[in-house]
N, C-alpha and C positions, 0 to 999 in steps of 0.2 A: 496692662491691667490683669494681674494674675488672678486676682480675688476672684472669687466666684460670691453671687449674688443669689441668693433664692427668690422663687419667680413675684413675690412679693416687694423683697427690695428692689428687682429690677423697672417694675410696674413704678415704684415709687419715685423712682430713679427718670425714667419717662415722665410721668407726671410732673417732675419739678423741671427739666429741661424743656420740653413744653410751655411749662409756664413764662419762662424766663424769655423764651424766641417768641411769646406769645408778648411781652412783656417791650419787647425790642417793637416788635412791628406796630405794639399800637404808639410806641414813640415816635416812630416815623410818619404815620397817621396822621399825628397830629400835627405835625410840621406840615406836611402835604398838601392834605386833603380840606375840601371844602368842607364845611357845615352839611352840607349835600350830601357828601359823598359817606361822610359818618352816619346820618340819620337813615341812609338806607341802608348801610352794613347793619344797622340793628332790624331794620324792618324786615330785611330778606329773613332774617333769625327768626322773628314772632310769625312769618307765613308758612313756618314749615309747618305738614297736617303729619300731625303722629295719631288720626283719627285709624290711618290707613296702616301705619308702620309702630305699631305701639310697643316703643324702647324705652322704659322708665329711664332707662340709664343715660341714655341719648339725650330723651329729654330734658333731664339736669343738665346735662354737660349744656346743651345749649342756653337752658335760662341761663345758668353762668356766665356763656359767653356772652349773653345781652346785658347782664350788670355791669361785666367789664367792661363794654364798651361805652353804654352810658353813664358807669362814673367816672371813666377817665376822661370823659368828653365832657361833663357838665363838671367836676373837679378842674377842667384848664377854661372852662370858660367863665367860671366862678372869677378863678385870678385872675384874667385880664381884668 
């Protein structure tokens, strides 16, 4: 990889590889994991206190992370 990337593409560049590994693991998830074990992967998310550690930024990224997990969880449970 000769290219060089400016620290914006490279952030860009994380963010989609990310996604993608983020994207692999909840496939696996759902093969795996009980109903249990999903509903608390989201719940551990909605207990985090940002009363104490206030990152706006943070915070998106985690509501995010809780949509992704319960649409991919309620999208595969739709189709069964």
């Amino acid at each position: 990889m000769a290219e060089q990337f400016s620290a914006d593409q490279e952030l860009v560049s994380d963010v989609v590889a990310c996604q993608l590994v983020i994207k692999q693991i909840l496939d696996v998830i759902d093969v795996i994991a009980p109903v249990a074990v999903r509903d608390k992967m989201a719940s551990q998310l909605k207990s985090i206190d940002f009363t104490k550690h206030p990152d706006p930024v943070t915070q998106r990224a985690v509501q995010k992370a809780i949509a992704l997990i319960e649409l991919k969880f309620t999208q595969q449970q739709e189709a069964h």
